[in-house]
C-alpha positions in Angstrom: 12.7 2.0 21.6 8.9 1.8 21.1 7.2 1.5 17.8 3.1 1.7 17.8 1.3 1.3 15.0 -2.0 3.2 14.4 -4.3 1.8 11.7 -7.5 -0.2 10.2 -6.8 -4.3 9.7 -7.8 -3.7 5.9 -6.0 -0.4 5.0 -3.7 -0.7 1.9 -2.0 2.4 3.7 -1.4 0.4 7.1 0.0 -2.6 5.0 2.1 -0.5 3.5 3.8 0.7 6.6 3.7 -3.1 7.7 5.4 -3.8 4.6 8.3 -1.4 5.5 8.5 -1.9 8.9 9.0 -5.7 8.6 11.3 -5.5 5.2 13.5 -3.1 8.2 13.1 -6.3 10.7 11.5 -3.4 13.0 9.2 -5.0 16.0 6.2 -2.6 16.7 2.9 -2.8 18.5 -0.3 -2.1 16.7 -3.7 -0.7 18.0 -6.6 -1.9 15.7 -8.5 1.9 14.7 -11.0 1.8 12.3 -11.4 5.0 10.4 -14.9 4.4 8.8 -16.3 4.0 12.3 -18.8 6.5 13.7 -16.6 7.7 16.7 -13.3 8.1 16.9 -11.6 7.6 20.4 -10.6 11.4 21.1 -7.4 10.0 22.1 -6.8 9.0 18.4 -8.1 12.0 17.2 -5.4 14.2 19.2 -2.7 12.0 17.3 -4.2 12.4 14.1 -7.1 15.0 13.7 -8.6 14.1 10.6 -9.4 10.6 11.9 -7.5 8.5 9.0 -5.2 5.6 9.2 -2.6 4.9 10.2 -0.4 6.9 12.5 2.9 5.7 13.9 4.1 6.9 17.7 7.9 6.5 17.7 9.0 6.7 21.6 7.5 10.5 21.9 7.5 11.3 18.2 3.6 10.8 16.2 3.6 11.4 13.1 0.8 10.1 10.5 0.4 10.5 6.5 1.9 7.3 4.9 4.8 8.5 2.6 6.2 10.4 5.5 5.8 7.7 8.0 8.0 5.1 5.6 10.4 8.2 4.4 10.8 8.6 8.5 11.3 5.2 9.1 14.0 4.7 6.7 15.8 7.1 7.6 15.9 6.2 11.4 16.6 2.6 11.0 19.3 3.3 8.4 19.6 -0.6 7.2 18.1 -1.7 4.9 18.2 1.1 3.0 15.1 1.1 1.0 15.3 4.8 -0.5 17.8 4.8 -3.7 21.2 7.4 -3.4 21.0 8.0 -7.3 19.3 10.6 -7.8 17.1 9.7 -10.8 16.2 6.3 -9.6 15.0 8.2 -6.3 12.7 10.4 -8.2 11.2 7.3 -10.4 10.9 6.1 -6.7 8.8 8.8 -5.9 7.3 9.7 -9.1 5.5 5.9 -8.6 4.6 6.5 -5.3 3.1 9.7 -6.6 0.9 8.1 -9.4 -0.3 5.3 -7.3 -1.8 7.6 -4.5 -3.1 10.0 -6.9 -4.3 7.8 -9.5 -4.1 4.3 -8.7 -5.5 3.4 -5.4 -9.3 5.0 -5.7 -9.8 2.6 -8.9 -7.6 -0.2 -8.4 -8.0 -0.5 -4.1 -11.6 1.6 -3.8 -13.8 0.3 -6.9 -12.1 -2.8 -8.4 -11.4 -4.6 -5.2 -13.9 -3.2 -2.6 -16.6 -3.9 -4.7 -15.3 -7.2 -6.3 -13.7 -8.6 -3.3 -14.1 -6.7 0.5 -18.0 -5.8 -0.2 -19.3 -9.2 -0.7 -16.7 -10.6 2.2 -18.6 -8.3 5.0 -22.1 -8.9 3.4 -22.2 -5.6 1.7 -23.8 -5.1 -1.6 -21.4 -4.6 -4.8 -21.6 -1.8 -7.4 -21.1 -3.6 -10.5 -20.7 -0.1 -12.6 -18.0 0.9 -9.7 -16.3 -1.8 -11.0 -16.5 -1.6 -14.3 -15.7 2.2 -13.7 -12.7 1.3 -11.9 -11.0 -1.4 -14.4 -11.7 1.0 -17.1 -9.6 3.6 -15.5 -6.9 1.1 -13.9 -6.0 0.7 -17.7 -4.6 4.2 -17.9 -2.7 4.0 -14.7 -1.5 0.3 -15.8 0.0 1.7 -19.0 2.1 5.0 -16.9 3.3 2.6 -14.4 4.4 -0.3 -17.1 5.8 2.4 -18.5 7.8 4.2 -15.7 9.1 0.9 -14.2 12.9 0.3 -14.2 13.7 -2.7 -16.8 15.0 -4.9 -13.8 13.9 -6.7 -10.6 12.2 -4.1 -8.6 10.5 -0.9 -9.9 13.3 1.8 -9.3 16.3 -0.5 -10.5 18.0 -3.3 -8.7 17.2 -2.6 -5.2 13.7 -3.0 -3.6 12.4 0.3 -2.4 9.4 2.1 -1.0 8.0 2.3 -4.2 7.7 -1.5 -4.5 6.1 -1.6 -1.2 3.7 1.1 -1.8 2.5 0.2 -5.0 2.8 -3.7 -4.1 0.0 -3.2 -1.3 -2.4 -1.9 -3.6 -1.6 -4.8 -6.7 -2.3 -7.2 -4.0 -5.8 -6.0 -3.5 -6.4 -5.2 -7.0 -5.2 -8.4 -8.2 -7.1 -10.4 -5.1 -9.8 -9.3 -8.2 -9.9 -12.3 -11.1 -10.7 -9.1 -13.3 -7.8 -7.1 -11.4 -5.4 -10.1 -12.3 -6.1 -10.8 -16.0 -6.2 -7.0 -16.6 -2.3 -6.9 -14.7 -1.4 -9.6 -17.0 -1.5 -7.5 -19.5 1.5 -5.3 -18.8 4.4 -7.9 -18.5 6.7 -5.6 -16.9 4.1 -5.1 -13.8 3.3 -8.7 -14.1 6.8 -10.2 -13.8 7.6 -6.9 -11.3 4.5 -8.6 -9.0 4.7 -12.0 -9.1 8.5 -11.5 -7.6 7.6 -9.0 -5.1 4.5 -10.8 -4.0 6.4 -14.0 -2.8 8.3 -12.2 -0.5 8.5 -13.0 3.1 6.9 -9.4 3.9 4.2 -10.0 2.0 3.3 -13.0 3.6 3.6 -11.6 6.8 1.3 -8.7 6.6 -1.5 -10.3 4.8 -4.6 -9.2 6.9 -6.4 -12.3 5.7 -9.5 -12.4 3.9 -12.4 -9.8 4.8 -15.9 -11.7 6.6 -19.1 -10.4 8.6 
């Protein structure tokens, strides 16, 4: 079996495969690819030809697009399960997932942290109204997701799932913010949900460190 991981060092969307692949105990390689630079290797390109990150190359099988790459890995490394069998806690699994790609991770990954944390780490000048623009709009999508979270350990019900591994990635960011973190402290089911889920091993494994030029 040969796993090969695709994908940029600071992607939220590469940790969150990370995240999955080490929660399954799953050994992989990984080939550094930076998406933002000005040319692609055509050899990436012909794995994924819009140029994004990441892509995962399973034996013979390349498939890229985050939610299918986890959905794919769970379900051909069978233990631990991280997708739910109930049928409603499956759907609040994916109903997260959902709201954080389409709501969440341009304020809370693209404006609050980028321009509070990763701009200034590389040397690059911050937008102080990006960031104001972005907590301002992470308050709606703190309020659905405090509100769709299961009243127990992890967001779905008592097991951990991909939705706590999606969405975790992008709190980690957010909350690497001090704005990010006193705003999530504000939500105490999100708050207690993170600071459980962020002391896992996992976590601590696929940290990419912090972002310098």
């Amino acid at each position: 079996m040969s796993l090969v991981l695709h994908g940029y060092r600071y992607s939220v969307y590469l940790r969150i495969v990370r995240l999955v692949l080490t929660e399954k105990g799953l050994p992989y390689d990984r080939v550094e690819v930076n998406p933002f630079a000005a040319d692609l290797p055509a050899d990436y390109l012909k794995l994924h030809p819009f140029g994004r990150v990441p892509t995962l190359v399973h034996d013979d099988f390349a498939l890229y697009e985050t939610a299918a790459i986890t959905r794919y890995i769970d379900r051909a490394f069978p233990r631990p399960r991280l997708q739910p069998e109930e049928p409603r806690q499956a759907a609040r699994m994916d109903q997260v997932i959902a709201v954080a790609d389409a709501y969440g991770y341009w304020p809370l990954v693209r404006q609050v942290f980028s321009h509070r944390v990763f701009r200034p780490g590389v040397g690059q000048p911050a937008d102080e109204n990006e960031l104001a623009k972005g907590l301002a709009a992470s308050v709606k999508v703190l309020q659905a997701l405090e509100d769709l979270a299961a009243p127990a350990i992890f967001l779905a019900g008592e097991q951990l799932s991909l939705a706590d591994l999606h969405l975790g990635a992008m709190v980690a960011y957010f909350a690497a913010a001090p704005e990010g973190s006193a705003l999530l402290g504000g939500y105490p089911r999100l708050a207690g949900w993170w600071q459980r889920i962020r002391h896992r091993p996992s976590f601590g494994a696929t940290d990419p460190g912090p972002a310098s030029h």
